[in-house]
C-alpha positions, 0 to 999 in steps of 0.5 A: 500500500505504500505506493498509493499513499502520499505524504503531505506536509503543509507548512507555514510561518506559523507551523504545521498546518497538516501532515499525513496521508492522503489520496490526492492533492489540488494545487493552484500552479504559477502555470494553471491547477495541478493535481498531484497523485501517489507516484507523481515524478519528483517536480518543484514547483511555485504556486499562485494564490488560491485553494489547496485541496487534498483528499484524505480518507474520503473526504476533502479539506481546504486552505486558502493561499496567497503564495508558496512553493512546493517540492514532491519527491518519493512520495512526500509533498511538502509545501511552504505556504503563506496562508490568506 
């Protein structure tokens, strides 16, 4: 099961705003809404503002954004965000 499931770590100046795993993440690209999965290719990345969404056991959480970037390797995604 380890290669369907993703980590991820959302971080801000304040703290840890999540980590754990999930199915999906919805990211809202310098270039347009990405979606990342389990086993996506290593990629950094910037990101503009708007909505992060992942999917974790079924269901569907939020955070607005106004910047941040990302960095996706081995099945970890870690993103640095600042939060609106």
């Amino acid at each position: 099961m380890k290669d369907k499931e993703l980590i991820l770590k959302i971080l801000t100046p304040e703290g840890t705003v999540f980590e754990g795993a999930v199915e999906a993440v919805f990211l809202p690209g310098s270039k347009g809404r990405f979606e990342v999965l389990p086993g996506h290719a290593p990629i950094i990345s910037s990101l503009d503002s708007g909505q992060v969404s992942w999917r974790h056991a079924g269901e569907e959480s939020s955070l607005s954004i106004k910047v941040g970037a990302l960095v996706l390797d081995n099945n970890e995604l870690r993103l640095c965000v600042q939060t609106v």
